[in-house]
Every structure is written in structure tokens, then in C-alpha cells.
N, C-alpha and C positions, 0 to 999 in steps of 0.2 A: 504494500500500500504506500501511496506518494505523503508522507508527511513533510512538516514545515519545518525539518528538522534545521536547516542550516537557519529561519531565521531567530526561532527561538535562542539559537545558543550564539548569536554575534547582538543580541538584545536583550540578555537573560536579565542584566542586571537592572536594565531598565524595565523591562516588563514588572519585575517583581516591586519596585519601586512606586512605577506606575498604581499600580493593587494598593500601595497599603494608605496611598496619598487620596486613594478617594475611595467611596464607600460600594458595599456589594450592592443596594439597594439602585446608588446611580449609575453603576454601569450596566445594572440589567431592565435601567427604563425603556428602552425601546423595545424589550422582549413582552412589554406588556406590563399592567400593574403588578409590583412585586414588594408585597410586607416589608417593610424595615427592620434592618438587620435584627434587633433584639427581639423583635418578634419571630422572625424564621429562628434563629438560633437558640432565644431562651437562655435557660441559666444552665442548664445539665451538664452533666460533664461528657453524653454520648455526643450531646450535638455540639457542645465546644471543640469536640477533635473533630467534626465533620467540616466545621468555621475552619479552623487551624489547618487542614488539608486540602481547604477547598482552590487556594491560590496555587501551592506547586501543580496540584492535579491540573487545574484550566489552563497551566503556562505549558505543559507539555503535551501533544499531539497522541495521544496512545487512549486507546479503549478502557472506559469506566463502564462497572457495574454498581448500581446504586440498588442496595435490597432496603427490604422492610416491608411492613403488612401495608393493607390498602387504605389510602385516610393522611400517609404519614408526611406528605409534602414530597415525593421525590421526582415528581415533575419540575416542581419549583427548582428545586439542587441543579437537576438537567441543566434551565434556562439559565442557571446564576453559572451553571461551568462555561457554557455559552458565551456572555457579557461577558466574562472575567479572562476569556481567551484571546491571544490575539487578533482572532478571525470572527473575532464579535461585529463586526460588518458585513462578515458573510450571511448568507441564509442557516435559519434554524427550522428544521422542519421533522415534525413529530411525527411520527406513524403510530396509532393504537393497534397491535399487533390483532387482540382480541375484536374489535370490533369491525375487521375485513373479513369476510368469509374467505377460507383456503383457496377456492377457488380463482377469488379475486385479487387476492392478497401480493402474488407472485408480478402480475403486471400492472396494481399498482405501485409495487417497489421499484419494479427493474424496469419498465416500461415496456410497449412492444412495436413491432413496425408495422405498415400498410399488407394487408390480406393476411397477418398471422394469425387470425382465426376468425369465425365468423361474425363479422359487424364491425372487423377493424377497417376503417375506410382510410384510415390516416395513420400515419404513425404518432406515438403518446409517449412524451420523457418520463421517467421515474419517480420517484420521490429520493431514489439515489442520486440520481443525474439533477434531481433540482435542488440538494443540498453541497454542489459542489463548491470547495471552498468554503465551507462552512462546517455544523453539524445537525448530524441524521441520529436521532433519539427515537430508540425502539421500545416503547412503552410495555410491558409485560410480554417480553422476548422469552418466557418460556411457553405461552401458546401458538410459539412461529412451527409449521411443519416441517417435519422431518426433510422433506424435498429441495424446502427453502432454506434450509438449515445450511446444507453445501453449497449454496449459491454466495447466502452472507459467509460463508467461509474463505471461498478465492475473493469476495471480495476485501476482508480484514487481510486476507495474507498476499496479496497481490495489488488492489486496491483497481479490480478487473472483475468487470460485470459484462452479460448479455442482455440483450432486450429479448423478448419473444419476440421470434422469426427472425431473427439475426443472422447472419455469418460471420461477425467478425466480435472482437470484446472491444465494449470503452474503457479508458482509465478514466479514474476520477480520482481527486482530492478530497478527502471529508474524512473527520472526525466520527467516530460511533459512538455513543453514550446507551446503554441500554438501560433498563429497570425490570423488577419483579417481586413479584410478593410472594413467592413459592422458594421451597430450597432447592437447587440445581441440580446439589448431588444428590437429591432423593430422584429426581428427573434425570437423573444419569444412569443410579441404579435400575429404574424401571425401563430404561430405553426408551423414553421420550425425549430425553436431549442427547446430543453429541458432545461426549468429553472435552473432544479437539477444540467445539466451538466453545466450550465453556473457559477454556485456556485462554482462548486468545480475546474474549471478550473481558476475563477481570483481570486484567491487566494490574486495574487498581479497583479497590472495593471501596465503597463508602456504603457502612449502615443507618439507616434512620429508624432510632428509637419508636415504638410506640410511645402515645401518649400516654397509657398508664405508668409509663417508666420514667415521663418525665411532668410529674403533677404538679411542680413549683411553676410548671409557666400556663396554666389554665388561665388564672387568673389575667394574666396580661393578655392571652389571646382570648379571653372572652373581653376585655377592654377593646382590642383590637376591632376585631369582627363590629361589637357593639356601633363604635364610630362609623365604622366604612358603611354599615348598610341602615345608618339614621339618616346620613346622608346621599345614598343611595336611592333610597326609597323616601326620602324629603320626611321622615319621624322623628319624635322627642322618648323615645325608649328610654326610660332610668337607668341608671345603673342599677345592676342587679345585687338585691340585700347579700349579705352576710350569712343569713343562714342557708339561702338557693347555690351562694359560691360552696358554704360546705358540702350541700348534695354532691353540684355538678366531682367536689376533690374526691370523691368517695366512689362514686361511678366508675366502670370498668372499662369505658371508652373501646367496644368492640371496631366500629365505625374510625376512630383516634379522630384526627382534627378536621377531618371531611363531617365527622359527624359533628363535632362540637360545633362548625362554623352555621350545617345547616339548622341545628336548634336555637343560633342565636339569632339567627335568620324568622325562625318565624317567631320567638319571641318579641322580636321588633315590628313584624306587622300586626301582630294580633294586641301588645303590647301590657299582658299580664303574666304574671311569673308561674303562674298554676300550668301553662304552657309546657313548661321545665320541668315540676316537679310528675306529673303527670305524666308526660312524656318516656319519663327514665323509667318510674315504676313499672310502666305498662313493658317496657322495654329489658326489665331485670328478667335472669334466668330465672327458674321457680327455685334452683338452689344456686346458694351462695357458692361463688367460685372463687377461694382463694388462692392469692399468688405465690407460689411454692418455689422459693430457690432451693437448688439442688447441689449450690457448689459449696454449702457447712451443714453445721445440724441441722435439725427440722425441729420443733416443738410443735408438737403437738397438741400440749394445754393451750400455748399462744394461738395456734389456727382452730380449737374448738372457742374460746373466748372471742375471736376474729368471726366465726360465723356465725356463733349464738346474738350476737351485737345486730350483725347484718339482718338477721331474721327477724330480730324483736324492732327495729324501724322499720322496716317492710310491713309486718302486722298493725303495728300504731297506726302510718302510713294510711295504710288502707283501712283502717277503723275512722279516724280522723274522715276521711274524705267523706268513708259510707253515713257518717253524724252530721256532714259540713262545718264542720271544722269546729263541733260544740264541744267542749274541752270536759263537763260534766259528764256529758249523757256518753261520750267517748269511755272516760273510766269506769262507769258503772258497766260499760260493755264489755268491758279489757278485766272487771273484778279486781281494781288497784285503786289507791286514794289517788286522790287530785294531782293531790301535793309531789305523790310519787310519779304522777303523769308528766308534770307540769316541767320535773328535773329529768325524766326519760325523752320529752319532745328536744331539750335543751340540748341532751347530751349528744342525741344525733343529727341534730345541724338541720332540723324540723323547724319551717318557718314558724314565730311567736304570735299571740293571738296581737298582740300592737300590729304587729307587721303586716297580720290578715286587716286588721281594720284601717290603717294608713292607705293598703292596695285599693279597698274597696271604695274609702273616701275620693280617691284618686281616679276611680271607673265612674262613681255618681258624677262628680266637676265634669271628667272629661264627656258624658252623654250630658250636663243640661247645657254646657259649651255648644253640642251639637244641635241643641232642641234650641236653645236663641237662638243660633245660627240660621236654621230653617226657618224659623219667627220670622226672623228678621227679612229673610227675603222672601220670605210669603207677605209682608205688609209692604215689602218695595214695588212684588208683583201689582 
């Protein structure tokens, strides 16, 4: 494959210079709107070394594999190695691997020429051939076929592709960056992927944490989200209480930050917090799933105390709701004093009766706001 090797290393030093004198965020503006740096990054220490790796990775020319579950941003990572490369001028163009049928998939990558098959009337570039000089991001590259597998093969190791109905091969220029939320080598054992390709695509690896691994930044990216789509969709969404933040930090985030963005999402058009709370429970497993590391001890007493905890706000939870939220007729139903209710609602991060009544004062304002509103131009009518 043709890389940019001579000019990276007669500019190294400036390249990397260039990186640290302005921000990931501006040089991936023209890739499209892209979070600021402390929000992509967070505080973790998985995505600190993804930050820390992400300039030499983008200043050198050679094939990324970026894993993790689905949800976790590694699109975003794609476009920021993009911008941060020196061929952030070139074209960036994404292929969803899964979302082309097999059928299609091959000559929307490689393109084909006039009469190679029926309805070709014209010849068609690639999405190969249209990321040249640039980079070609293969979204969930362990759903690519078997067939196609050997194709992207001479093309990493050559940087020599076909069109359908070809006789002859192109060279191209381009950068690979690929993604995937499966493990390879389980894809390797089973004989869905190629070893060889699996070599020469992770060149270098970059992991992205799920969000349950990294709960310290919930908080900033539900601030985050909050803002973009008040403004988005022209709303006044509150910030969300204290005790809906402790839900959201307790939550197993199956979905990670794909799901967090889109419940902050309708949080904001519907514009009550019961949206959240609601949402999750209907959304929990019916058993509590705790997180088990495997590389010291285990305690045992600690994960039965972890899920007895889970299950007795689950039950309130849903006591609470089936009462509307009467705090009395709740206890009488659960056979506990009040008093005992009132430090169990507290202790699991269960919004406070103030807080039900603040939200509610705040749904009457915002409907007679509506009802003058109508008044008012029904007596203009």
C-alpha cells in the first residue's frame, strides 16, 4: 500500500507540534460537529490513554483498529484520527459495513465498470477510489464477507484494488481505520474472519471503555447533551436534580453513551424527569447484574449486599409509582414505617417528595403559560 511515509518523517516534528498547539475539537471541525475535548475524553484513565495515543496514531499512515461495545463513540475517534492526520484535507468516507447487503457491499466498495453486470450502464468509483488521499473507515469490519475479506486484503498489502468487470488493478492512497464491537479472535476461531486480515488491520489498537467503566463522566455528558439539544430543538430543559443524576450513576448503561444521549434527548422535548426515571426501570433486567472482576478476589457478601440494595429500589420504585408517589399509602404497602421509607427513598438516589412537588409546580406554570398564551391570541383573533 502507497503510504505518506517520506512526508510524515521530513515533518515529524512539526506535525506533532502542530497537535498539541491547537485543540482535537478544532481540527476535527470540518468532519462535522465534534464534542469538546473533555467531553469525548472525560476523566478515566481508559480514555486518557486513548487522548495520549491518539496524536502519534493520526501522525503515522498504518491501519487502526478501534474496538468496544456499541454506544461507545468510536466513530467519533475515526473522524478525530482523520482531522489530526496530515491528510485531514483529504476525503473521509465511512462505509457501515453492516448496513450494505453482501451482495451490494463489494461494488459499493470497489466500484465497477460499464456492462459488468446487469443495469450497469456506466461505470461507478468506489468508496475506495473516492477516499483516495485521504481515509476509508470500515464501520463494524467484522460483518464484511468472507469474499470481500481478500479483496480489502491486497488492498492493505499492496494498496491495489479491482473494480467489477475490470482487467486491470488501481493503486490508491488511503488510510484504513476500521471498528467493531465483537472480539476478532472469537471471529477467527469460528472462521468468520481471516487471521491474515486481522494482522494487518490492528496494526494499532485503540479500546473505548464502556460507559459503565467510566461513571465519573455521566455527569458532564448529560450537561453536555442537555445544552446541544435545548438549543437544538429551541427548549428550556432544567438541569436534571440530584437525585435522577444518582439513578442515571447506578444504571448499567447496556446502550453506553448512544443510549445516554438519546434519553437526554427526549427528556428535553417532553421536558419532565419521570421520562428518566421511568425509562430505566422499564429498561432494568428483572435480575440484578452485577459487575464481577475476575483479575482478584471476589466477595461474595459485597455482591449479595450489591444486589439485595438493587432489588429493594427496584421494588420501592415501583411501589412509589403504583401509589403516585404517596409516601404513606407507599409504606403501608411495602409493611415499613414512614420514617424507614422516607431514609430507604434517600439512600437510593429516589427522587424527594420536595422535588416531586417543585417538578409539578413547574408542569402547572409551564400549561397556564400555555393557556394565556392561547387566550391571548384567541382575543387578538
Amino acid at each position: 500500500m502507497h503510504f505518506y511515509c517520506m512526508r510524515v518523517n521530513n515533518h515529524r516534528n512539526g506535525v506533532f507540534s502542530f497537535m498539541t498547539s491547537l485543540s482535537v475539537s478544532a481540527l476535527a471541525q470540518s468532519l462535522g460537529e465534534v464534542p469538546p475535548d473533555h467531553i469525548i475524553f472525560g476523566h478515566s484513565e481508559a480514555m486518557q490513554a486513548v487522548r495520549s495515543r491518539l496524536g502519534k496514531v493520526a501522525a503515522a499512515n498504518v491501519p487502526v483498529l478501534i474496538t468496544g461495545e456499541s454506544g461507545t463513540g468510536k466513530d467519533i475517534i475515526a473522524r478525530l484520527i482523520h482531522g489530526l492526520s496530515p491528510w485531514k484535507t483529504g476525503p473521509y468516507v465511512k462505509v457501515n459495513c453492516p448496513a450494505i447487503p453482501g451482495t451490494l457491499l463489494e461494488s459499493e466498495l470497489f466500484g465497477y465498470e460499464r456492462g459488468a453486470f446487469t443495469g450497469a450502464v456506466g461505470s461507478k468509483p468506489g468508496r475506495v477510489e473516492l477516499a483516495h488521499r485521504g481515509t476509508l473507515f470500515l464501520d463494524e469490519i467484522s460483518e464484511l464477507d468472507p469474499s470481500l475479506q481478500s479483496k480489502l486484503l491486497q488492498l492493505l498489502q499492496d494498496g491495489q484494488f479491482c473494480r467489477i468487470g475490470a482487467q486491470e488493478d488501481k493503486k490508491v492512497e488511503v488510510r484504513v481505520v476500521c471498528a467493531t464491537n465483537r472480539r476478532l479472535e472469537s471471529e477467527i476461531e469460528s472462521g468468520a474472519f481471516r487471521q491474515d486480515l486481522y494482522y494487518r488491520i490492528n496494526v494499532v489498537n485503540l479500546h473505548m471503555p464502556a460507559l459503565r467503566e467510566r461513571r465519573g463522566d455521566i455527569e458532564d455528558l448529560c450537561t453536555y447533551f442537555l445544552e446541544y439539544y435545548n438549543r437544538k430543538f429551541n427548549c428550556r430543559a432544567r438541569p436534571l436534580s440530584s437525585e435522577v443524576m444518582a439513578v442515571l450513576q447506578k444504571y448499567h448503561w447496556p446502550g453506553n453513551i448512544r443510549e445516554l444521549e438519546n434519553l437526554i434527548k427526549r427528556y428535553v422535548i417532553l421536558g419532565h424527569e419521570e421520562v428518566i426515571t421511568n425509562d430505566l426501570v422499564a429498561r432494568e433486567p428483572d435480575f440484578f447484574n452485577p459487575e464481577i472482576s475476575l483479575d482478584g478476589p471476589i466477595s461474595l457478601k459485597k455482591l449479595t449486599r450489591q444486589c439485595v440494595r438493587e432489588l429493594e429500589r427496584k421494588v420501592i420504585l415501583k411501589v412509589l409509582q403504583q401509589h403516585h408517589w404517596n409516601r404513606k399509602q407507599s409504606a403501608r404497602a411495602l409493611g415499613i414505617s414512614y420514617r424507614a421509607l422516607l431514609y430507604k427513598i434517600r439512600d437510593a438516589g429516589l427522587p424527594s417528595n420536595r422535588a416531586l412537588r417543585l417538578r409539578q409546580a413547574e408542569k402547572n406554570t409551564s400549561a397556564s403559560d400555555k393557556s394565556d398564551s392561547t387566550t391571548g391570541v384567541a382575543a387578538a383573533d
